[in-house]
C-alpha positions as CSV (number, residue, x, y, z in Angstrom):
1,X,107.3,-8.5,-100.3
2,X,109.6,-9.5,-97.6
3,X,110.4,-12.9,-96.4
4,X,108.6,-13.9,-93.6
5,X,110.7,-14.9,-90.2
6,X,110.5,-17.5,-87.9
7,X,108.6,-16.4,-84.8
8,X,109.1,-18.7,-81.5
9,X,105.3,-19.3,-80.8
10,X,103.2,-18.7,-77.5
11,X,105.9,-19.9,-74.4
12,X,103.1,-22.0,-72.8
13,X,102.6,-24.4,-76.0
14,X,103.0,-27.7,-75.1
15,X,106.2,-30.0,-76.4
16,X,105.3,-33.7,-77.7
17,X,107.1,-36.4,-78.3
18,X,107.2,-39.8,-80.0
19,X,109.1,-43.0,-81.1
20,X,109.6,-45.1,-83.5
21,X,109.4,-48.7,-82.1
22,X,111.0,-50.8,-85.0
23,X,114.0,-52.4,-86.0
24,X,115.4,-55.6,-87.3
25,X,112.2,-57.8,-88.4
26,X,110.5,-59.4,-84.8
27,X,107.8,-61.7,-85.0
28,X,106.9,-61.8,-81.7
29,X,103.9,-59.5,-80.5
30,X,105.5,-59.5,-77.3
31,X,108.3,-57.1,-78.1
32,X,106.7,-54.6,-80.1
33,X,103.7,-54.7,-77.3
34,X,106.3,-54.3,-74.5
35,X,108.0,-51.5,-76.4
36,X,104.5,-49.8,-77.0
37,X,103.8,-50.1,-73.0
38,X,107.4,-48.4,-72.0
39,X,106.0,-45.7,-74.7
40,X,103.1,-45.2,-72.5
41,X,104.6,-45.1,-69.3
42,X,106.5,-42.2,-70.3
43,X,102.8,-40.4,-72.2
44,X,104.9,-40.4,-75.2
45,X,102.2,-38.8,-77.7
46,X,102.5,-42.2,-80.0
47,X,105.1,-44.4,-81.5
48,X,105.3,-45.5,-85.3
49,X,105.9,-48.5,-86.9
50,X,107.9,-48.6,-90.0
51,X,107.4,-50.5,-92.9
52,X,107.6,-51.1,-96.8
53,X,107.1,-53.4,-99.7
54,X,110.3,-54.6,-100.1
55,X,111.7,-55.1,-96.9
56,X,110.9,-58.2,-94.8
57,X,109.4,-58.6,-91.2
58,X,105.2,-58.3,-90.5
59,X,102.5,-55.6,-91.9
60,X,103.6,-53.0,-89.2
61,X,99.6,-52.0,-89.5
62,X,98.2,-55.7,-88.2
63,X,100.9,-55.7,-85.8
64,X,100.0,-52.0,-84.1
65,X,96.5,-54.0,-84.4
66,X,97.5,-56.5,-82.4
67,X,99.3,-53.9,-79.7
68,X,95.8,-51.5,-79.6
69,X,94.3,-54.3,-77.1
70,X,97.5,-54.5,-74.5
71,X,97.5,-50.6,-74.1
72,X,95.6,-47.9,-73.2
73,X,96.0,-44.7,-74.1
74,X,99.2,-44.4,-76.5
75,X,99.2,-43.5,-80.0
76,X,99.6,-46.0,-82.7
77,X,101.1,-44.9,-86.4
78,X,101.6,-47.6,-88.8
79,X,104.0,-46.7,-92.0
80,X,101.2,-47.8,-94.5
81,X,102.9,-46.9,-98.4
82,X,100.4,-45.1,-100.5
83,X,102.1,-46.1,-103.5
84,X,100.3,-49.2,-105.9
85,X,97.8,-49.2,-102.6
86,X,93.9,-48.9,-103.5
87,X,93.0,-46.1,-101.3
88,X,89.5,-47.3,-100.3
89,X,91.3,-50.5,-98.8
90,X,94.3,-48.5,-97.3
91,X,91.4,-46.2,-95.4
92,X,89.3,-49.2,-94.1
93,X,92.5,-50.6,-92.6
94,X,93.5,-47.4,-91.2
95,X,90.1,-46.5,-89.8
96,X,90.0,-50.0,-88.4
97,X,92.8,-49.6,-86.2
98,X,91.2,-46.3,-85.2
99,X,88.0,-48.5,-84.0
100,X,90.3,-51.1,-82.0
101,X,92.6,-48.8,-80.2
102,X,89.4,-46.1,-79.8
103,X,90.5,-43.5,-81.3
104,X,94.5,-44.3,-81.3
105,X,95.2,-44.5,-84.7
106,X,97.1,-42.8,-87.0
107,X,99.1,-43.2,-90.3
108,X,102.5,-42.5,-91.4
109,X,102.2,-41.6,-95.4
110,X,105.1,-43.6,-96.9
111,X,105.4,-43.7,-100.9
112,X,107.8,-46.7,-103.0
113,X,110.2,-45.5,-104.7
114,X,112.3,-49.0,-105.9
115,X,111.9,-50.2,-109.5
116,X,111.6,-53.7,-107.5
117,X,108.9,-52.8,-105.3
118,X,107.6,-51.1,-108.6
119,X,107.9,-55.5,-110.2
120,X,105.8,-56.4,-107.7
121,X,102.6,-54.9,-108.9
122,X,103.7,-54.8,-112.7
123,X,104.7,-51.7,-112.8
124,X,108.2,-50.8,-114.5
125,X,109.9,-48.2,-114.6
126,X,109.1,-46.9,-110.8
127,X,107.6,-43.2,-110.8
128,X,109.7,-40.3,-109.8
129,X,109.8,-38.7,-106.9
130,X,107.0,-36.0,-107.6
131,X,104.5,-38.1,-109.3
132,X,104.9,-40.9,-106.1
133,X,104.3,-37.5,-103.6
134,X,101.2,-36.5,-106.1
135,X,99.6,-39.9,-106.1
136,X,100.2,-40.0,-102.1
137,X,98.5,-36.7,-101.6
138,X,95.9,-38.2,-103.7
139,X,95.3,-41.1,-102.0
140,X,95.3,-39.1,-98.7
141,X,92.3,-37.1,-99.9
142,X,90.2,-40.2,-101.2
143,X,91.3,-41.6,-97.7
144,X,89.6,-38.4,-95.8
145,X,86.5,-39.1,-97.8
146,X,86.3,-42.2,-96.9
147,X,87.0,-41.6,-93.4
148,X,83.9,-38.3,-93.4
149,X,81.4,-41.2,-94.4
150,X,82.4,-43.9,-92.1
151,X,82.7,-42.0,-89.0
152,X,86.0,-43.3,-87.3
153,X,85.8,-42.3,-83.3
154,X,88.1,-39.3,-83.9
155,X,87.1,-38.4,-87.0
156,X,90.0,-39.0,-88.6
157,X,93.0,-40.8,-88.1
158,X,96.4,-38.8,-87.8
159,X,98.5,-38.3,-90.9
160,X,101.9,-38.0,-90.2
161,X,104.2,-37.4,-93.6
162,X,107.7,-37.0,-93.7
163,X,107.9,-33.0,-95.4
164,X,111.8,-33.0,-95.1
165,X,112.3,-34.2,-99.0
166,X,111.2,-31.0,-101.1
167,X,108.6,-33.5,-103.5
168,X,106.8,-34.3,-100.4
169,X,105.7,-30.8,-99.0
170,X,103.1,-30.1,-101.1
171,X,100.9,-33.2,-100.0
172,X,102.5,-32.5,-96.5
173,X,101.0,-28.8,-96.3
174,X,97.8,-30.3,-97.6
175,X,96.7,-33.5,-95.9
176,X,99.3,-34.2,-92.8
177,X,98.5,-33.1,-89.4
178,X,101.9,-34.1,-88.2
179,X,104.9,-33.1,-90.1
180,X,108.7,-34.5,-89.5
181,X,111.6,-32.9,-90.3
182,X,115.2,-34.2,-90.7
183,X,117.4,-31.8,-90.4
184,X,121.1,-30.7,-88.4
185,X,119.7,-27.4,-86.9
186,X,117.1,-25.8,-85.0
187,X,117.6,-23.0,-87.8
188,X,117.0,-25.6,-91.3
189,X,114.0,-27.1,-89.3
190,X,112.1,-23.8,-88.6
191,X,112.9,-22.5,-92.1
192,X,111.0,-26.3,-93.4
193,X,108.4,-25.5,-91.0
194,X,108.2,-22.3,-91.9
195,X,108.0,-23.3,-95.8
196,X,105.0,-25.9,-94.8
197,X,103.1,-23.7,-93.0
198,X,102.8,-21.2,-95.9
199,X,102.0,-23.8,-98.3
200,X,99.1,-25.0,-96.3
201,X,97.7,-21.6,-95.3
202,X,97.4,-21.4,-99.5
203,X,94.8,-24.3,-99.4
204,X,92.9,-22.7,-96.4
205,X,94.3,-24.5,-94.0
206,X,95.7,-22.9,-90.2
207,X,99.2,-23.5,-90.5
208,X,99.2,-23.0,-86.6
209,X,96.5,-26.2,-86.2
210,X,100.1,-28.1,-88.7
211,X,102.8,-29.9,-85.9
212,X,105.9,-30.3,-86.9
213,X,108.3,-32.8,-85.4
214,X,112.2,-33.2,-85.2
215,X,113.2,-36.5,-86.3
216,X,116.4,-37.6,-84.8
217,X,117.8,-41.2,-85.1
218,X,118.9,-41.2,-81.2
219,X,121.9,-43.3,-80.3
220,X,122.7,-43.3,-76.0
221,X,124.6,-45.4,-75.9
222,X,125.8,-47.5,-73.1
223,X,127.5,-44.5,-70.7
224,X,125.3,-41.9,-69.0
225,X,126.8,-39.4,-71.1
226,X,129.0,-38.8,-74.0
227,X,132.4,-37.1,-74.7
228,X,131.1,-35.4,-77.4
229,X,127.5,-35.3,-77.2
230,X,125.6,-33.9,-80.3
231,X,124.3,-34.3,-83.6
232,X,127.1,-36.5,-85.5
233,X,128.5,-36.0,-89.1
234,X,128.3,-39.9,-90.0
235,X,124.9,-40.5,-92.1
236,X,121.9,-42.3,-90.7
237,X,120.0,-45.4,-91.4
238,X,118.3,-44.1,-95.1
239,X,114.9,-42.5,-93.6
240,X,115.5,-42.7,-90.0
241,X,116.5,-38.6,-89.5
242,X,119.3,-36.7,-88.0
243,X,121.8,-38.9,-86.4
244,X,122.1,-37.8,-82.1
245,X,124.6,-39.8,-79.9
246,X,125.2,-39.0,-76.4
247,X,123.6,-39.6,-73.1
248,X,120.1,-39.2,-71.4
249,X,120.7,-35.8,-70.4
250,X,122.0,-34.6,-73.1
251,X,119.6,-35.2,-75.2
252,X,116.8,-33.5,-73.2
253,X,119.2,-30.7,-73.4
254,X,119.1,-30.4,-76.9
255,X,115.2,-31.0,-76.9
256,X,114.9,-28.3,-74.3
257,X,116.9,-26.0,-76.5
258,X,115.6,-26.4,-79.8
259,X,111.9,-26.9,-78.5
260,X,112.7,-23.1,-76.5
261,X,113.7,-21.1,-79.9
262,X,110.8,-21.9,-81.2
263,X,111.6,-24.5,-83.8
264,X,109.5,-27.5,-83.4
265,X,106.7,-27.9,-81.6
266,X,108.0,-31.9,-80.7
267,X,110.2,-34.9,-82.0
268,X,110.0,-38.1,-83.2
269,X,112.7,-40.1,-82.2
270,X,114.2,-43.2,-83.3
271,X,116.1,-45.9,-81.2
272,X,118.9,-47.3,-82.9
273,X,118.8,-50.1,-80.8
274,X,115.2,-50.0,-79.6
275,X,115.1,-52.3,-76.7
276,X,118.2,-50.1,-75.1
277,X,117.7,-46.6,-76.2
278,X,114.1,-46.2,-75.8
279,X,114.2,-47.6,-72.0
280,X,117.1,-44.8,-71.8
281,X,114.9,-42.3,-73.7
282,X,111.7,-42.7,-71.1
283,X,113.1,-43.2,-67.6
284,X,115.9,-40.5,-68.3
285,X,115.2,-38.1,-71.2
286,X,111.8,-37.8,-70.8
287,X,111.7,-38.4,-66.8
288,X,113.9,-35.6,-66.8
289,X,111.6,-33.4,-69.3
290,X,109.0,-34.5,-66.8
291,X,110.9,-32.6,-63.5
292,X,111.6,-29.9,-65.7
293,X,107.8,-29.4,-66.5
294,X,108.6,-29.1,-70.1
295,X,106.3,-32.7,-70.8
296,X,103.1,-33.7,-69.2
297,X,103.3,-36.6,-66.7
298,X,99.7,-38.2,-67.8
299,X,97.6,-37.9,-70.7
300,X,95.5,-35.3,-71.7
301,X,92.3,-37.3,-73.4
302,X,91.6,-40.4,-74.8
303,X,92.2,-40.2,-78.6
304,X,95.1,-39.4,-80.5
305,X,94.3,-35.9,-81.9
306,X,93.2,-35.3,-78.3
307,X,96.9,-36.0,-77.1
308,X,98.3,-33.5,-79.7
309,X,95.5,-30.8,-79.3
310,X,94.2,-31.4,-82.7
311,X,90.6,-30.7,-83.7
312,X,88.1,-33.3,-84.8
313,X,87.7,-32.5,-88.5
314,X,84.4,-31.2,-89.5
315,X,82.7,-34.4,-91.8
316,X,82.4,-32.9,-95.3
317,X,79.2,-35.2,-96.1
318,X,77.1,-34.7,-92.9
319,X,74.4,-32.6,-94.6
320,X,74.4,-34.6,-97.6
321,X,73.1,-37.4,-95.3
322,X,75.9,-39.4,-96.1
323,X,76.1,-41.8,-93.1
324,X,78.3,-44.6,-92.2
């Protein structure tokens, strides 16, 4: 049978966009609220939170919490680890950050990899990389579940996995609605997309309802432009995607491009220095999107899966009586 190629899809689709809002550890609300509120301006789709067992700072979940009241309409994805977390517990949280922001929420699938982390729950040696992806797909299930009794305001909450490491496509293609990819060229990310897409049309799923995002670790900068704008060689933060330095305007030209061939259908992108770069990232990248009519200047609805044109999932117990 042959391969099957990568097909641009309709020209009208619309391009999203997010950010990640973190950084060095901050303990005051004001900065990840302010951050949060540039986000909006700009109708960024939502902005993530990252997080972990081992490294220090506040629960990036209770702190996106604490943001839901002081904005409106934005997104909110919390990295909330799957790993040594009881699933019932992890989908309360979740879905209670959906009822606070009214139907904002969403949740970034992370997994702990770290023989420490593992010492913290009394668990030694830490699993390997496919048994951690298979126990996060599983808790992602028992999460929907949950969520189809309790009736969060959009159904569910987003999931949003990272598919780029191979071990984690199987429970992208089955449970996330938002897929990132790290990778150098428009060409490696549509061939990942590609690769999720099939895997999740095999559990019935439409691979066309699955958004995948470029993640790029954005770095602008302090000129308008750069000499030698572009994706650079040198390796990012662990985690944090492709590295991009240059200006503004270059990267809505890269953004325009990739988005054009038909590789992603948005990006997620990460400030290296947050309280610069993302202030560069809305009032030029995206302003300039904006005048170009590639990005929407307001929001489209209310909830989150509204913002991304995701459907409310059907409840899987609704028949059975099975109420909140």
């Amino acid at each position: 049978m042959p391969a099957r190629t990568s097909a641009p899809r309709p020209a009208l689709r619309p391009l999203h966009l997010a950010a990640e809002i973190g950084g060095p550890p901050r303990y005051d609300a004001a900065h990840h609220t302010g951050l949060a509120r540039l986000a909006e301006g700009g109708a960024l789709d939502f902005v993530t939170l990252g997080d972990s067992f081992a490294g220090p700072g506040p629960d990036a979940l209770a702190v996106l919490a604490r943001v839901a009241p002081a904005t409106r309409r934005i997104g909110l994805v919390p990295t909330v680890t799957a790993t040594h977390t009881e699933p019932s517990r992890l989908a309360s949280a979740v879905a209670t950050l959906d009822w606070v922001s009214r139907g904002r929420a969403g949740w970034r699938v992370g997994v702990s990899a770290t023989e420490a982390e593992a010492r913290l729950f009394g668990r030694h040696p830490a699993a390997s990389a496919d048994a951690l992806w298979d126990g996060a797909g599983e808790c992602a299930e028992s999460c929907a579940r949950c969520w189809d009794r309790w009736e969060p305001p959009q159904g569910h909450p987003v999931v949003v996995i990272d598919g780029t490491p191979e071990p984690a496509r199987a429970a992208a293609a089955r449970h996330a609605d938002v897929v990132l990819v790290r990778a150098a060229t428009p060409e490696r990310t549509a061939a990942i997309r590609d690769d999720v897409r099939r895997r999740a049309a095999v559990h019935g799923r439409d691979p066309d309802a699955l958004l995948v995002f470029a993640a790029l670790t954005v770095d602008l900068g302090e000129a308008e432009t750069a000499p030698e704008p572009g994706l650079a060689d040198e390796p990012p933060p662990a985690d944090r995607g492709t590295y991009y330095r240059g200006g503004p305007v270059d990267l809505a030209a890269l953004i325009t491009r990739w988005f054009r061939a038909g590789a992603v259908d948005g990006f997620h992108l990460t400030p290296i220095t947050p309280g610069r770069d993302l202030e560069r990232i809305v009032n030029g990248t995206v302003a300039l999107l904006q005048h170009r009519s590639l990005f929407r200047t307001f929001y489209p609805g209310g909830t989150l899966r509204e913002h991304l044109g995701l459907a409310r999932p059907a409840r899987r117990y609704a028949r059975a009586g099975a109420g909140a």
